[in-house]
N, C-alpha and C positions, 0 to 999 in steps of 0.2 A: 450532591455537591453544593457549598455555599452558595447562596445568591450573591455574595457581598466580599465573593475571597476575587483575588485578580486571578485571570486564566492560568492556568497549570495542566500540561495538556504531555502524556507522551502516545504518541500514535504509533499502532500495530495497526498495517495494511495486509491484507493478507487479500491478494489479490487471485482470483482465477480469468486467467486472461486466455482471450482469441485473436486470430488473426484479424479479426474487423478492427475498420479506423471511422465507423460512421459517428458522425459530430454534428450535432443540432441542439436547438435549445431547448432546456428538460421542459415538462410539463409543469403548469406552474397548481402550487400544492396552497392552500391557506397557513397562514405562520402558525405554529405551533403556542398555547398560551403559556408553556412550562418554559419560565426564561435558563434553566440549568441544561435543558437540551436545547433552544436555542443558541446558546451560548458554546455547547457543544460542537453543536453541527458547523459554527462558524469558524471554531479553531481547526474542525477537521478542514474544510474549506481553505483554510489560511494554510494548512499544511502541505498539502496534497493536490491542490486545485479543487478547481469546480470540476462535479462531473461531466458536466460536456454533451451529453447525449440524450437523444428522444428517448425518454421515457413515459410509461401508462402511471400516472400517482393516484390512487383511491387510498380512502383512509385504515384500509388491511395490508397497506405498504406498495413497494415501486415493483414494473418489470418493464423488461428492455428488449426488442430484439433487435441483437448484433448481427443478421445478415445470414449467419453463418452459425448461428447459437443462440441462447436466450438465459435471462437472467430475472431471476424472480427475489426479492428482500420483504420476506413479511416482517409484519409488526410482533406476531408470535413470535418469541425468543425460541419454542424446541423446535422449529422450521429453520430461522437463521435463515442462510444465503444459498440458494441453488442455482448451480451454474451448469445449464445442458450444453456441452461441447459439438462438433458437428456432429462426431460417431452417435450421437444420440443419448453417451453417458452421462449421468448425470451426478454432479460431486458436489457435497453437500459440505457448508460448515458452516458447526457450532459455535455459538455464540458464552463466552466464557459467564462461569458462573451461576448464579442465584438472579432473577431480574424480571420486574413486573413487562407487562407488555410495553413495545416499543412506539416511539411517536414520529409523526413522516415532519419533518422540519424540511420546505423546499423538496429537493428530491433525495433527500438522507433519511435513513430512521435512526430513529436514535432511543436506544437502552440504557434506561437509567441504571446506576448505581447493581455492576455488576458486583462489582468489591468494592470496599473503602477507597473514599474519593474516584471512582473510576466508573466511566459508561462507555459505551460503545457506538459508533455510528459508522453505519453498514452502507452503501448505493451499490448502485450498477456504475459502473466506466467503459470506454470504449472496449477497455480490452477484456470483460468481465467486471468485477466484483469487488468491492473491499471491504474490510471490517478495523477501523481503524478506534484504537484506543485512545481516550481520552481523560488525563487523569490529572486531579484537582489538588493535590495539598502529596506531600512526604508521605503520608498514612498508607496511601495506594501499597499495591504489593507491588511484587518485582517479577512476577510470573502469573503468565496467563495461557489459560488450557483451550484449544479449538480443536475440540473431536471432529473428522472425516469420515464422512461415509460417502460408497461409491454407487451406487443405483442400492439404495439404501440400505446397506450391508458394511460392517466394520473391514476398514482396508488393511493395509501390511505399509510401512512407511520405512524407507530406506534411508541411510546418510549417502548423500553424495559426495564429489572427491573436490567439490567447490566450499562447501561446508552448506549448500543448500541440503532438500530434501525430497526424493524421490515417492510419489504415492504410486501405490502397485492395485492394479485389480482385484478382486477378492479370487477372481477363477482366470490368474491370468501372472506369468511371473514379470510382464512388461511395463514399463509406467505408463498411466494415462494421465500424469497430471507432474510436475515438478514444482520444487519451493527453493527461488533462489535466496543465497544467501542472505542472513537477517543485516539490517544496517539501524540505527539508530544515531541521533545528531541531538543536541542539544537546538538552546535559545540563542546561540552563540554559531552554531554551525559545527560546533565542536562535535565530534563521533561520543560516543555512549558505549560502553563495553555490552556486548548484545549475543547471547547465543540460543540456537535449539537446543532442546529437548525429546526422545520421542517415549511417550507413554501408552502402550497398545497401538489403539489406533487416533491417537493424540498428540498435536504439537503444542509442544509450548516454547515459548518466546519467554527466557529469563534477560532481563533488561535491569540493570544497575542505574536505575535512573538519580538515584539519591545522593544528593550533594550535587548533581546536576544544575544547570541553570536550566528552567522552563520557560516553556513547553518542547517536552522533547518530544521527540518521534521516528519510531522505529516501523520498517515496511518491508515484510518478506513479500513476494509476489509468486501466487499459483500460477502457473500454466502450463499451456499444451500447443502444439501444433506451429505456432507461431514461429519466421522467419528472424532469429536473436542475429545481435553481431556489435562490434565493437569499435568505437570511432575511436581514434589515438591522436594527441597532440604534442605538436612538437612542443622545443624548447618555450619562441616566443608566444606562440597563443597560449602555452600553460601560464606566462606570464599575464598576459592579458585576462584569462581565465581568474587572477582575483579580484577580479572587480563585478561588481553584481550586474551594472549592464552587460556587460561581453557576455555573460554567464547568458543573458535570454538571446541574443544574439547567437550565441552555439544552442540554444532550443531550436532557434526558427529552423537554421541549418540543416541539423537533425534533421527535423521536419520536412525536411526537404528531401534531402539523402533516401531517409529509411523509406517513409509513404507506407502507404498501406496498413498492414497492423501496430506498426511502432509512433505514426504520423498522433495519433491521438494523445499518445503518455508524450512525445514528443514537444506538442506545442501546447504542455497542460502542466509546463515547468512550475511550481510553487514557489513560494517565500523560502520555505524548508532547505528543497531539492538547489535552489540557486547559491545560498549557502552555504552546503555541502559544499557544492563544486568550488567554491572561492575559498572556504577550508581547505580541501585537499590539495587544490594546485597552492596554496601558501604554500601550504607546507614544502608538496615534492620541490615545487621552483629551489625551495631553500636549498635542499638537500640534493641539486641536482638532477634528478628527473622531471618526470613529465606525469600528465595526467591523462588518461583513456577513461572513456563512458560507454559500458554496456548497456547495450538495447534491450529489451523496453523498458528496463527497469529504471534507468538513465540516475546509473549509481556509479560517481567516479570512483576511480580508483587510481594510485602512483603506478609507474613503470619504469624501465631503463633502458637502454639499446632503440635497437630499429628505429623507427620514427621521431624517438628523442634525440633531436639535434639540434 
């Protein structure tokens, strides 16, 4: 990535999340001298939040334990991210592409120049893991491949009826692990046309980011186990909802509501994420509806009936 171009950033999150909400402040790491992953780490930061959580940083990368699981991000790209769930399994993802070793920036590692203009920065989160993309000029591609494996074995990957994505055991026709549906937003707040892919045992996130304003960012999130659910707003608070304060004001809420495993993505709303929601309730208000936010993922969405009144 140029030292010299302005930020250009679209973020894939590709989270494996738990039920843990433990929140403390990360380990502190020395800055990193590479200003393109510096520069990285802080758009993913702007994007997504701070990670939030105790974690161990040595310079072979970060781990975390969530309570209830644990999460390991080396700086070796063919390790990538492993996230052991309670049941003891452990699900692994690839890190896209071609890419020299990674560098720990604060408590992110960051992969340089997976493809044209594009790196990667990976942590731990409360609720597991991310691996969120970062991408620098139009050149970038538009699809990006995260092989799965499950206690280190190639998985079986289903469509869900959400347009997420279900990961199956290798000796097992159950899921241990789900990918809810992909979202991408512009610099604007504006949505990104954004879908999966499934290739063996590979997702990919094809993202239209071009012609885009930057930095976009797109965040499917893994998980398991965890207690999901959906806050719904009426007519006036969707109203209120486009405005960027109200928007953190329904985080703290959240935060409150949900507790426990959703309390962390909760009150770790971003620039990005706030956004969105002042995007989407534009719009529905416009159009008559309302807006709801599913948990943990805290991705609004329009609605109609019930609660919109």
């Amino acid at each position: 990535m140029g030292k010299h171009h302005s930020i250009r950033a679209l973020g894939l999150a590709a989270a494996l999340s738990m039920t843990t909400g433990l929140l403390a402040n990360p380990a502190h790491a020395e800055d990193a001298t590479d200003p393109a992953a510096v520069e990285a780490a802080a758009t993913a930061n702007i994007a997504a939040g701070q990670s939030g959580i105790s974690q161990e940083v040595t310079a072979e990368g970060t781990s975390a334990d969530l309570g209830n699981g644990a999460v390991e991000v080396s700086t070796d790209p063919s390790d990538g991210l492993t996230v052991t769930a309670p049941t003891g399994t452990d699900i692994s993802l690839g890190v896209p592409g071609e890419t020299d070793d990674g560098t720990v920036v604060g408590s992110n590692v960051v992969y340089p120049d997976v493809a044209t203009d594009a790196a990667v920065v990976a942590r731990a989160t409360p609720e597991g893991a991310q691996a969120l993309i970062v991408i620098d000029g139009n050149s970038a591609p538009e699809r990006y491949t995260f092989p799965i494996e499950v206690n280190g074995q190639d998985t079986v990957l289903r469509e869900s009826d959400d347009g997420g994505i279900e990961v199956i055991s290798p000796d097992s026709t159950d899921p241990v692990a789900t990918v809810a549906p992909p979202w991408a937003t512009d610099a604007h707040g504006a949505p990104v046309s954004t879908h999966y892919e499934i290739e063996g045992s590979s997702i990919i996130q094809v993202v239209d980011h071009h012609g885009a304003a930057y930095p976009v960012t797109a965040d499917p999130k893994y998980s398991w186990g965890y207690v999901t659910g959906t806050a719904y707003y009426n007519r006036k608070e969707t109203r209120s909802l486009k405005t960027r304060s109200y928007a953190y004001v329904v985080a703290a809420g959240l935060c409150a509501a949900f507790g426990g495993a959703t309390a962390g993505a909760a009150c770790a709303v971003g620039a990005a994420v706030a956004a969105q929601w002042n995007y989407v309730a534009s719009n529905a208000y416009g159009d008559g509806k309302c807006v709801k936010i599913k948990m943990p993922i805290m991705w609004a969405y329009a609605y109609s009936g019930g609660n919109c009144k």
